[in-house]
C-alpha positions as CSV (number, residue, x, y, z in Angstrom):
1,X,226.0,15.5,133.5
2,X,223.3,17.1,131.6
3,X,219.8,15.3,130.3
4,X,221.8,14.8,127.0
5,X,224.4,12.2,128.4
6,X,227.7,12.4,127.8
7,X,228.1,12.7,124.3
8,X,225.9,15.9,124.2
9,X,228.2,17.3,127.2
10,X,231.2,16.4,124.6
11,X,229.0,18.5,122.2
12,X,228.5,21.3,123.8
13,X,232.1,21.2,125.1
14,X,233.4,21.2,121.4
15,X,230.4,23.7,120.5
16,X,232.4,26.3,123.2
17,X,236.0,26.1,122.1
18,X,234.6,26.7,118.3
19,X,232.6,29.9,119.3
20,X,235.3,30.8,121.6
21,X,238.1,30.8,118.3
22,X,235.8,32.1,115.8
23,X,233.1,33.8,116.9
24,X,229.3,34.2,115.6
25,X,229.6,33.3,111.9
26,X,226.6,34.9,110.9
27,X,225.0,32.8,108.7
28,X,222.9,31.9,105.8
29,X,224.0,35.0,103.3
30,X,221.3,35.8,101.8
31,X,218.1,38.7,101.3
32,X,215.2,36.3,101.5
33,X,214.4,33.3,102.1
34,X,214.2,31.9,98.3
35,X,217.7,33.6,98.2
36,X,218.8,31.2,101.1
37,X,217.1,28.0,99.2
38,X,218.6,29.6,95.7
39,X,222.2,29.7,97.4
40,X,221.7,26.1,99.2
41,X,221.2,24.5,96.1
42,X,223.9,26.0,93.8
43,X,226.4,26.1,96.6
44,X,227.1,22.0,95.5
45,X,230.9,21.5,95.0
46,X,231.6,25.3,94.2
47,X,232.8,28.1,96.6
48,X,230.1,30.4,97.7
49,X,231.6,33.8,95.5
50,X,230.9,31.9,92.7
51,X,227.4,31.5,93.9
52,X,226.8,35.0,94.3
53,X,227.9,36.1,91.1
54,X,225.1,33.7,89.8
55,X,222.3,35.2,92.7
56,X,223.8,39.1,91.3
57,X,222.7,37.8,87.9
58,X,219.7,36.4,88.9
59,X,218.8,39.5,91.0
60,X,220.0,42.0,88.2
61,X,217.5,40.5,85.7
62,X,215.0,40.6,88.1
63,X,214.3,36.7,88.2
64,X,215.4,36.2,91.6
65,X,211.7,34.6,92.5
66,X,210.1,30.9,92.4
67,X,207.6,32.4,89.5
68,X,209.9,33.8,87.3
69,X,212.5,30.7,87.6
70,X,209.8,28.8,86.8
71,X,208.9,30.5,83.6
72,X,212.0,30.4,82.5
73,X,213.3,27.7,79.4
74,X,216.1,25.9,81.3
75,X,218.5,26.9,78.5
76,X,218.6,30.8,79.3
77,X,218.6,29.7,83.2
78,X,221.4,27.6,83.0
79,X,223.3,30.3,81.3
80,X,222.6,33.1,84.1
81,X,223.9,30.2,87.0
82,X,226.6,29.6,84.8
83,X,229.1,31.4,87.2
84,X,228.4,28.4,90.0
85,X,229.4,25.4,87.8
86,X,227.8,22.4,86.6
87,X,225.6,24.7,85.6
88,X,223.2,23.1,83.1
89,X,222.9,20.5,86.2
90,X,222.8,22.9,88.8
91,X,219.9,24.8,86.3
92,X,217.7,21.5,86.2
93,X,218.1,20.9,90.6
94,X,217.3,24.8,90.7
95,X,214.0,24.3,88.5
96,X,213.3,21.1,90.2
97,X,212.8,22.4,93.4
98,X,210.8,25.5,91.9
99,X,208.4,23.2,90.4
100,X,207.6,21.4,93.5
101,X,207.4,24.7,95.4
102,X,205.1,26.7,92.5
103,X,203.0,22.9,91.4
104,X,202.4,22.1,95.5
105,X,202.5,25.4,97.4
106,X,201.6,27.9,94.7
107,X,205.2,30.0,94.8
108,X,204.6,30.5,98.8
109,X,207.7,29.6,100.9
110,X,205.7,30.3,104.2
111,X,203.3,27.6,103.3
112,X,205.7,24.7,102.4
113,X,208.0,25.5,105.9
114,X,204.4,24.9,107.6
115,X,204.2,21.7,106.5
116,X,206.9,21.3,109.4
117,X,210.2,19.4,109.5
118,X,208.7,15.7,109.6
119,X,206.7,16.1,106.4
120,X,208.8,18.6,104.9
121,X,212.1,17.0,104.6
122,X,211.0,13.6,103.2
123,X,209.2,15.7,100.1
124,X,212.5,17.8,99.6
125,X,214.9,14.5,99.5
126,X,211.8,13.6,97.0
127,X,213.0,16.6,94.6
128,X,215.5,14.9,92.0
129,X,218.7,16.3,92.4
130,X,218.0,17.6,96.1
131,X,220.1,15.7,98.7
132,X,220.0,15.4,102.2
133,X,222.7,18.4,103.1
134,X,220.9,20.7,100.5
135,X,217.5,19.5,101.8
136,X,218.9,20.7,105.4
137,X,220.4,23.8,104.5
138,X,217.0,25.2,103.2
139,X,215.1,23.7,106.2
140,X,217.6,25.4,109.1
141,X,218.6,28.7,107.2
142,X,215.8,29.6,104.9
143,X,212.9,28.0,107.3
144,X,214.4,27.9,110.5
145,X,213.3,24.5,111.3
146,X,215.7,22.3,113.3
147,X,217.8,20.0,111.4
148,X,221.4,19.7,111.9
149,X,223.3,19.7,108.3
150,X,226.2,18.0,108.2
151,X,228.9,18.6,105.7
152,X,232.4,17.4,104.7
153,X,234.0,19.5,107.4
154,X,231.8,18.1,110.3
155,X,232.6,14.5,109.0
156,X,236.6,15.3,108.9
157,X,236.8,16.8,112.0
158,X,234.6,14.4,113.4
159,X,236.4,11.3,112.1
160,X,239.5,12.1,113.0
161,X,238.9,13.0,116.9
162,X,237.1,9.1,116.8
163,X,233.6,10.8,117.3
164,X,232.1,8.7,114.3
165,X,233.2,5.9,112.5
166,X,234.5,6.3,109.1
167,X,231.5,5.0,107.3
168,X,229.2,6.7,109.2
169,X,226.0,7.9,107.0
170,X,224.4,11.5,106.8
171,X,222.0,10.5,108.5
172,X,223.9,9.0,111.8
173,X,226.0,12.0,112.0
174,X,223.0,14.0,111.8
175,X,221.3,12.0,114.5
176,X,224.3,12.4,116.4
177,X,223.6,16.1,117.3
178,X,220.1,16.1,117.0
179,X,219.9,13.5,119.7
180,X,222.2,14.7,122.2
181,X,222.0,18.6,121.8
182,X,218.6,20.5,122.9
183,X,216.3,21.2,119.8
184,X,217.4,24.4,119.0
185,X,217.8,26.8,114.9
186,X,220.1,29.2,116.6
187,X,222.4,26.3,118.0
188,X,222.2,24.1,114.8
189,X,222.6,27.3,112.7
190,X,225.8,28.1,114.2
191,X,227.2,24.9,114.7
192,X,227.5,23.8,111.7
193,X,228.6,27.2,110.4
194,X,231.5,26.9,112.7
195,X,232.5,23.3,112.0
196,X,232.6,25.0,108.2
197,X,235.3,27.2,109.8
198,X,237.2,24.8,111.2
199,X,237.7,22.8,108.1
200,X,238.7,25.7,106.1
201,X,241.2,27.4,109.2
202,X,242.6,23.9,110.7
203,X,241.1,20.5,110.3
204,X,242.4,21.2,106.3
205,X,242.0,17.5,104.1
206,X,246.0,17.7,103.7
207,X,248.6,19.3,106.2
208,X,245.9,20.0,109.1
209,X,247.1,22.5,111.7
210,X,246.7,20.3,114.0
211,X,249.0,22.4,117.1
212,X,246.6,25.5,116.8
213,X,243.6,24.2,116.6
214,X,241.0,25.6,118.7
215,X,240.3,21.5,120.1
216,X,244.1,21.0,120.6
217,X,243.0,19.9,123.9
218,X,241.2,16.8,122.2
219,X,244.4,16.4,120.6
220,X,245.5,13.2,121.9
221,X,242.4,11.4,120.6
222,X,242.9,13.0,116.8
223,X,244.5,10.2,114.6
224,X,246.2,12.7,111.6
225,X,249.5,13.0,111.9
226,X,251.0,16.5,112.9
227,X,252.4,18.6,110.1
């Protein structure tokens, strides 16, 4: 057994048979790090395509920067985002999280990651509109500090092999890998990257492919019935 215990062995175990089926997913999309935090925060209940049409218009009119969001009225940015949906929301979160980058850290995205993950995280769940996925996604993809995100498709999968309870919070599920798996932005990165792929290929919300599933071996502890 490793020094993680059992549940990190079960981890890794899982970790395998994901990379195995689907192979390096390659992730965060994105030119620069403000693109990554950009795309982390209108990514929220929209698909990503949608996303990048509003980054192409961002980046077409030359406003793809903390300084230049930050001048801009709300209005005018809400209309540019207005491919990702919710956008006069999604405008406000988006100018939120500029303000507390340009108003704390002067624009520099370099100097609020060196405030480190402790620090850092609490302030960014401070940002109004910024929850604790989001606030993850920027730290692990755009500042490659090591927090796990956790998202609807590691929940689903997760519940339904009896790995967490069904009110577990985002933060237990989070401590669930950072607590058993070594402390590691490559691992974290492409973990939850390829939990995101088996939602969207298998572990579906309705009529799950249960059979072909790359953890079909696990398949006697998953409690959905078989389509």
């Amino acid at each position: 057994m490793s020094e993680y215990g059992r549940i990190g062995d079960q981890l890794m175990s899982i970790y395998r048979d994901l990379l195995a089926a689907f192979g390096p997913q390659n992730w965060w999309p994105g030119e620069s790090p403000f693109e990554v935090c950009v795309g982390a925060i209108l990514t929220q209940n929209t698909n990503w395509g949608n996303v990048e049409k509003a980054i192409t218009n961002l980046r077409d009119r030359d406003l793809l920067s903390p300084e230049a969001i930050y001048r801009l009225p709300r209005e005018s940015l809400a209309e540019i985002v207005q491919p990702a949906g919710y956008y006069n929301i999604k405008a406000g979160r988006l100018q939120n999280f500029v303000a507390f980058l340009v108003e704390r850290f002067g624009g520099d995205l370099d100097a609020m990651f060196a405030e480190g993950l402790e620090v850092l995280r609490p302030l960014l769940l401070g940002i109004k509109g910024i929850g604790p996925e989001t606030a993850d996604s920027i730290l692990l993809y755009a500042g490659r500090l090591p927090s796990f995100v956790v998202d609807v498709y590691t929940v689903r999968a997760l519940t339904r092999h009896d790995i967490i309870d069904r009110d577990a919070s985002y933060d237990e599920v989070r401590s669930l890998f950072m607590d058993h798996l070594p402390e590691d932005v490559g691992l974290y990165n492409q973990y939850h990257a390829l939990w995101v792929a088996l939602g969207k290929n298998y572990c579906k919300k309705t009529r799950p492919r249960c059979r072909e599933c790359p953890l079909a071996k696990d398949l006697a502890e998953c409690n959905v019935t078989i389509q």
